[in-house]
C-alpha positions as CSV (number, residue, x, y, z in Angstrom):
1,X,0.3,4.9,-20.6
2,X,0.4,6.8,-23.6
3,X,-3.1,7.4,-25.9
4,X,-1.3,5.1,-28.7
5,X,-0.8,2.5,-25.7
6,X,-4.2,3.0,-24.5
7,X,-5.8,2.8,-28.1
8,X,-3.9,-0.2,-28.6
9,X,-5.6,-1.9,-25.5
10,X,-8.4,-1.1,-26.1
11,X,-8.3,-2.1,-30.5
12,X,-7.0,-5.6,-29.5
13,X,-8.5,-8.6,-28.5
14,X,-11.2,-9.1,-25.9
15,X,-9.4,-11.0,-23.1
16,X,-6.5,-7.7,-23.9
17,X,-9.6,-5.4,-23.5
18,X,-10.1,-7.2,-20.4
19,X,-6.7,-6.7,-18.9
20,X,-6.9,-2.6,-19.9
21,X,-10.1,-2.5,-18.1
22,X,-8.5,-4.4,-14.9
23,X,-5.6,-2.4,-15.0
24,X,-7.7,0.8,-14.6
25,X,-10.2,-0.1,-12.0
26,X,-7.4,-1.8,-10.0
27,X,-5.2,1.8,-10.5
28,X,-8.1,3.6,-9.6
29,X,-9.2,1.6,-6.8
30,X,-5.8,1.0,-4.8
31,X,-5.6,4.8,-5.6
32,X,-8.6,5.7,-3.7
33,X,-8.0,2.9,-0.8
34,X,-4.4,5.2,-0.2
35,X,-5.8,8.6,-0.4
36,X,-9.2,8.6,0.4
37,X,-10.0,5.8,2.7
38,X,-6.4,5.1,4.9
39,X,-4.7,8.5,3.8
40,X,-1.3,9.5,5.5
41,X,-1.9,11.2,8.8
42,X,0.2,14.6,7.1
43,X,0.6,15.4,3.7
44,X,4.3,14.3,3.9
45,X,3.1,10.6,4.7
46,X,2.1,8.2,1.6
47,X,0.6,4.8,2.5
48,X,1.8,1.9,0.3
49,X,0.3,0.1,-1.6
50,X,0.6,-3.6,0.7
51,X,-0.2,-1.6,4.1
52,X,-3.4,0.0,2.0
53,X,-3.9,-3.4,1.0
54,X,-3.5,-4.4,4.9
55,X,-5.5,-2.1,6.6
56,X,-8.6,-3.0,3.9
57,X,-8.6,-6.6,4.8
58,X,-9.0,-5.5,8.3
59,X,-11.8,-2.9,7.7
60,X,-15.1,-5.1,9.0
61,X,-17.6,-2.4,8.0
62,X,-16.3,-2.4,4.4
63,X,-16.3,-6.7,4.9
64,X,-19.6,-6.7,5.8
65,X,-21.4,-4.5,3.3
66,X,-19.1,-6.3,0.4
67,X,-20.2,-9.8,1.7
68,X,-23.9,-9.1,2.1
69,X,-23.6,-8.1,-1.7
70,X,-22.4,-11.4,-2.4
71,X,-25.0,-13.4,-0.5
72,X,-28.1,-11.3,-2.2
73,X,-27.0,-11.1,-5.6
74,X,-26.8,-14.3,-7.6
75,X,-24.9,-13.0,-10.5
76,X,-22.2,-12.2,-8.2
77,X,-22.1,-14.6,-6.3
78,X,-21.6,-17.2,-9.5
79,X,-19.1,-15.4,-10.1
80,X,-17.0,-15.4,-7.1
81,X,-17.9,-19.4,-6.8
82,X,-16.7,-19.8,-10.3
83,X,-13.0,-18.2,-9.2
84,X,-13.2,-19.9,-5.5
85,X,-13.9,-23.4,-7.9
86,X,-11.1,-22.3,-10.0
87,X,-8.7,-21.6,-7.6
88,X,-9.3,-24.8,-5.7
89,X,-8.2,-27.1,-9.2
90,X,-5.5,-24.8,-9.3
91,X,-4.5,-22.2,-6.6
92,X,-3.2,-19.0,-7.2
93,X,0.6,-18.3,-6.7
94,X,3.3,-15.5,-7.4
95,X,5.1,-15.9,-11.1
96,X,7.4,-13.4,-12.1
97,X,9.7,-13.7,-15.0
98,X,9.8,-17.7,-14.7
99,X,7.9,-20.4,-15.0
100,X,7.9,-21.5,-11.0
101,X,5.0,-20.7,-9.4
102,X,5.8,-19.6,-5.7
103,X,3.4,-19.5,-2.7
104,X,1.9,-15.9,-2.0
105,X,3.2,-15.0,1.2
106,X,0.6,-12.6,2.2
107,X,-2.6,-15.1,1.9
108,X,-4.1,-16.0,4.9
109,X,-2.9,-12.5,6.6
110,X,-4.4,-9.7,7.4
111,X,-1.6,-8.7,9.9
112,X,1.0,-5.5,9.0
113,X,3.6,-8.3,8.7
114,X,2.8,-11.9,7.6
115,X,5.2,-13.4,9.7
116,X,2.9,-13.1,12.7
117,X,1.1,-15.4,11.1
118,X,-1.0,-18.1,14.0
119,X,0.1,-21.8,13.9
120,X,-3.7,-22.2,11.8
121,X,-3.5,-19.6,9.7
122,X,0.3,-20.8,8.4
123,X,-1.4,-24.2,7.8
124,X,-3.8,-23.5,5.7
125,X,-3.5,-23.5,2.3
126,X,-2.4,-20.7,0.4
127,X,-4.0,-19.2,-3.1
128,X,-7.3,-20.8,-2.8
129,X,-10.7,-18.8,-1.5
130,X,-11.6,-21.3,2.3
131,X,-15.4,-19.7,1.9
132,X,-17.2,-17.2,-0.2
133,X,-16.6,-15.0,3.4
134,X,-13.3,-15.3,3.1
135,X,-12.3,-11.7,2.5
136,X,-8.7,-11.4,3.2
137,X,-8.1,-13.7,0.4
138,X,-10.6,-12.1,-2.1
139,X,-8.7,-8.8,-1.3
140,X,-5.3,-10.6,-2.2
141,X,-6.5,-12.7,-4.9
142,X,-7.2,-9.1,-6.6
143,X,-3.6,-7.9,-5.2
144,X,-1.9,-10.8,-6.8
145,X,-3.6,-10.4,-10.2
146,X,-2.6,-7.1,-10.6
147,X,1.3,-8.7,-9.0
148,X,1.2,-11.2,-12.0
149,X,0.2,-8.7,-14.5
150,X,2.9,-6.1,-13.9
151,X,5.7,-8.7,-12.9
152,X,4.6,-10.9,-16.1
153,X,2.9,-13.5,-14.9
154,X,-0.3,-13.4,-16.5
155,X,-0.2,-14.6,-20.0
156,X,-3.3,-13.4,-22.1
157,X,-3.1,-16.2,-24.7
158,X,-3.9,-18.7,-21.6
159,X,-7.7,-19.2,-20.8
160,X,-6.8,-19.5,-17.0
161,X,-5.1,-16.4,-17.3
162,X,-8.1,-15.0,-19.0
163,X,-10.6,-16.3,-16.6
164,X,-8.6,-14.6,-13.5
165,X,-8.5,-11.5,-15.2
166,X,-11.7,-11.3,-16.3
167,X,-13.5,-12.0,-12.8
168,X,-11.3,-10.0,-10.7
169,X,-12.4,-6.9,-12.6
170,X,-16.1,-8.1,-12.3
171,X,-15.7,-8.7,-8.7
172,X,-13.6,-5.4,-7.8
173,X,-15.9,-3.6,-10.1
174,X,-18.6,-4.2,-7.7
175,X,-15.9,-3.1,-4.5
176,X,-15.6,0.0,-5.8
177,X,-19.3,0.5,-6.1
178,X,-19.6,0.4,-2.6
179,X,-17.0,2.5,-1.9
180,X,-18.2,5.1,-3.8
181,X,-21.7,4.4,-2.6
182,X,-23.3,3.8,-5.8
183,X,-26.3,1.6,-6.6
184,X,-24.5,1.1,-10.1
185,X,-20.9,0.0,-11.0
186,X,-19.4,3.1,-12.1
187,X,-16.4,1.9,-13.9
């Protein structure tokens, strides 16, 4: 983004505000999942952005330390049952250039390739947080919010829109925390 772009983010309205910040932390995040945390073996090897994404869901250490932060801090916590209580009304789902909402074929997968995919998990229903331990799906609902804001699927005029926005930052804000390993958010 240019300065002019950036000023004009961050001049606008707050829900626009909101999507600048997003944008960021999620660029700055999925940038430190690919080089710092699941790097390439060599130089010569990048890791994309879905098999970063992948590997993450996968990661129980990381799991464990972001879940234990959910179940001792109340403030977070509200705020991940306010989007599992949101997505449940109205689950989450690809949009990208039209109004038909498709299903996200990565939720419920942690696999390299969603096709493999158990009888149970391909049952269940897609877009929606099952628990507030359900950390494959907190990892894609972030993936998919930044999917819908690139591919235009997230309208900032539209207070559901708004609302997903604005607690996916607050909710990866406090990821990145722990990756870093800092008592305070640092973006």
């Amino acid at each position: 983004m240019t300065e002019t772009a950036i000023s004009s983010c961050m001049a606008g309205s707050r829900s626009r505000r909101t999507r600048a910040y997003w944008l960021s932390l999620y660029l700055a995040f999925i940038a430190y999942v690919k080089t710092q945390l699941y790097p390439g073996k060599d130089s010569s090897q990048t890791v994309n952005d879905r098999n970063a994404i992948q590997r993450l869901k996968r990661d129980e250490k990381i799991k464990q330390m972001y879940l234990e932060r959910i179940q001792h801090d109340p403030g977070f916590k509200s705020a991940w049952e306010k989007i599992k209580s949101e997505l449940d009304r109205a689950p989450l789902g690809n949009v990208s250039r039209s109004e038909h909402v498709k299903e996200i074929r990565w939720w419920n997968c942690s696999y390299k390739n969603p096709d493999k995919k158990t009888e149970g998990e391909k049952r269940k229903i897609s877009g929606v947080l099952h628990s507030l331990n359900d950390w494959e799906n907190m990892i894609e609902f972030w993936y998919s919010i930044r999917n819908n804001l690139f591919h235009g699927g997230k309208d900032p005029e539209k207070e559901r829109d708004q609302l997903v926005v604005e607690f996916a930052y607050k909710t990866l804000r406090e990821l990145v925390t722990i990756l870093l390993n800092d008592s305070s958010p640092c973006f």
